[in-house]
Phi, psi and omega in degrees: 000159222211082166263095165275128192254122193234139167169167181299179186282125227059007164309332190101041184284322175290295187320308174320280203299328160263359173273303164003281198322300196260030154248000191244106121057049205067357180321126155246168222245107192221084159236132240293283164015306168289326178304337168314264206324332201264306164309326161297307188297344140313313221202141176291148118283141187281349191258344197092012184210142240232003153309333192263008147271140168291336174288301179338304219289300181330303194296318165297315178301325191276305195292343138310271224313293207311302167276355133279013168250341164243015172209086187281082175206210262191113168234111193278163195204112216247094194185150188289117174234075167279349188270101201296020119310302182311284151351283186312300166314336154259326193269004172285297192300327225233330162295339193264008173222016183092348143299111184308153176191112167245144205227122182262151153251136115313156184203113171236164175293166175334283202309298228278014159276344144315294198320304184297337179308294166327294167318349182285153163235346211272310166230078153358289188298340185270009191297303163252022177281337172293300202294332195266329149283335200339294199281340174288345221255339202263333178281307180318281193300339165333307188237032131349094156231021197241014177235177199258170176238125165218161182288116189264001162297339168291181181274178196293286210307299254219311155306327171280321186327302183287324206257359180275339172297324181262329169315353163076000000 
């Protein structure tokens, strides 16, 4: 099974997601992002950013599958899908082989996901590529209805808390 944890970018999708790995049972910890990092260094994205290749997608999708059929355990995979094609396409792809995948969103209002983005200190340089999706990612998650919503305003401990009650 797969518990993707989705929300915009600086919502508190990674912190959510290792506390997530070691409160969940055998949980291991898969984000999807070094598959980015291990394909750019190959290869460009002409827009700059490596979601917006189709080998990325193909690749999240092959390399999930490959781990929950030869490594069977709960794998959290902590990442931004605002683009709902995309979205669809993986989490479709990964439904279309047969891989359980339940897709939590975090979620805050506008101000105060700015606010935290601005507040990170740890990655700075991602400040302003985050503050510059905000608004595709609150339209994107908007209109939802086939994902679980959770409140990313709680504390981290109280945000995993709610999604391991529902990751089963």
């Amino acid at each position: 099974m797969i518990v993707w944890i989705n929300g915009a970018f600086g919502v508190g999708k990674t912190t959510t997601a290792g506390l997530l790995a070691k409160r969940l049972d055998g949980a291991k910890l898969f984000d999807p992002e070094y598959v980015g990092y291990l394909l750019t260094s190959f290869v460009e994205s002409p827009t700059g950013d490596f979601q917006d290749l189709p080998l990325w997608r193909h690749l999240v999708i092959e390399t999930m599958t490959g781990l929950d059929r030869q490594f069977p355990h709960t794998w959290v995979a902590p990442m931004s899908l605002i683009n709902p094609a995309y979205r669809t396409e993986i989490l479709n792809g990964l439904r279309n082989a047969r891989v359980e995948v339940r897709e939590f969103i975090l979620t805050l209002p506008e101000e105060q996901l700015r606010a935290r983005i601005d507040a990170d200190l740890v990655d700075t340089k991602a400040r302003r590529w985050r503050q510059e999706h905000v608004a595709q990612a609150i339209t994107t998650f908007a209109t939802l209805t086939d994902a679980i919503l959770v409140d990313a305003s709680l504390p981290p401990e109280q945000v995993v808390e709610a999604v391991a009650a529902r990751a089963g």
